[in-house]
C-alpha positions, 0 to 999 in steps of 0.5 A: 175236853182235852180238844177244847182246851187245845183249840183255845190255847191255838186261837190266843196263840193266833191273836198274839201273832196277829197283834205283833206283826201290825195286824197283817194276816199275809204279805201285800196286805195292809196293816189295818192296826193300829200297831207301831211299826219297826223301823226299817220293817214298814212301808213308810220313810223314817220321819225325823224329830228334830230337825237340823239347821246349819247357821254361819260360823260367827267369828268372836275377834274382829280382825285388825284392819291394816294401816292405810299409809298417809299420802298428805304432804306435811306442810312446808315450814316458812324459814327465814334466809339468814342474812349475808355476812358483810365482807370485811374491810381490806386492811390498808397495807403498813407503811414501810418504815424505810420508805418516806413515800405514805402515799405510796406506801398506803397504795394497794398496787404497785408504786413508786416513791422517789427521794430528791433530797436522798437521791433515792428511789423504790418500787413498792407492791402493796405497800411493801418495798419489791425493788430499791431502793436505787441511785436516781438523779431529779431535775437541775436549777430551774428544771426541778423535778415537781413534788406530789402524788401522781400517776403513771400517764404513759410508758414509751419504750424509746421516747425522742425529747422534741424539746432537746434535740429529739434527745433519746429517753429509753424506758420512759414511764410518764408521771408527769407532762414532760417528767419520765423515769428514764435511763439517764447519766447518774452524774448529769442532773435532768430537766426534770426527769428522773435519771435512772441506771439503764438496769433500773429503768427497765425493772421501772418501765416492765413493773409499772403500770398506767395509773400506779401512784408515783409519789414525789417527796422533797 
């Protein structure tokens, strides 16, 4: 009875054995079971449950785009051209009170006045006295220095009158056909002429030029 007993508790001993290692009696052999097997202890790969995908990173912030500098020209803008100033008249000189010679006296340049009845005479610079006023002698009875306006005509340094014995007239400055200041006698009157002093004449015939205005008042 005791054998009995023995031999039974070896053959469930046996199957407990056998039902744990997956049915496999010996090394080599394959499991006929239908027994889990271990992982890492059977002859299959680990299979995997779940499988893995790996997706892009997504970016949540836009990024800010950079500035494109602007290459468009801004219009040009039409102006109108102020207009030029008008330049202002030349005032006309004052006439200087001490002169009774307006025309001269009004005149922008160099100019003569000449006094008969004062025996006087001046140069003016835009209206201005520069020089006199000086002794002067006119023309005599019958030979009277002509009165008016004019001009300078010409300026010979030492004139030869033709008229009077090629009679010298040094610093003549014509005003007139044939009437000159010129040096002459301040005690002898003239045959027209304006006789001046030899130091007068000069400073005339030097400062006075072809059409400065020679005025002649009685």
């Amino acid at each position: 009875m005791k054998r009995l007993l023995a031999g039974a508790a070896a053959l469930a001993t046996a199957l407990v054995l056998t039902a744990c290692s997956g049915g496999s009696s010996g090394a080599g052999e394959p499991n006929a079971g239908g027994g889990a097997v271990a992982a890492g202890t059977g002859g299959g790969a680990p299979t995997t449950s779940a499988s893995t995908s790996t997706a892009p990173p997504t970016t949540s912030a836009s990024a800010t785009p950079t500035p494109t500098p602007s290459t468009t020209k801004p219009a040009p803008t039409s102006t109108t051209p102020k207009p030029k100033p008008k330049p202002k008249p030349v005032p006309k000189p004052a006439a200087d009170p001490s002169v009774p010679c307006a025309a001269a006296a009004a005149s922008a340049g160099t100019a003569a006045c000449v006094d008969l009845s004062a025996h006087k005479t001046w140069i003016l610079q835009g209206g201005k006295v520069i020089y006199g006023p000086v002794s002067m002698l006119p023309g005599r009875k019958g030979y009277a220095t002509p009165t008016g306006t004019f001009h300078v005509l010409s300026k010979e340094k030492v004139h030869l009158s033709k008229e009077f014995d090629n009679a010298p007239m040094p610093n003549s400055v014509f005003f007139y056909p044939g009437d000159a200041f010129h040096t002459g006698s301040l005690s002898v009157y003239s045959h027209g002429c304006i006789h001046l002093a030899a130091s007068s004449s000069l400073k005339y015939f030097n400062t006075l030029h072809v059409g400065d205005v020679v005025q002649v008042v009685p």
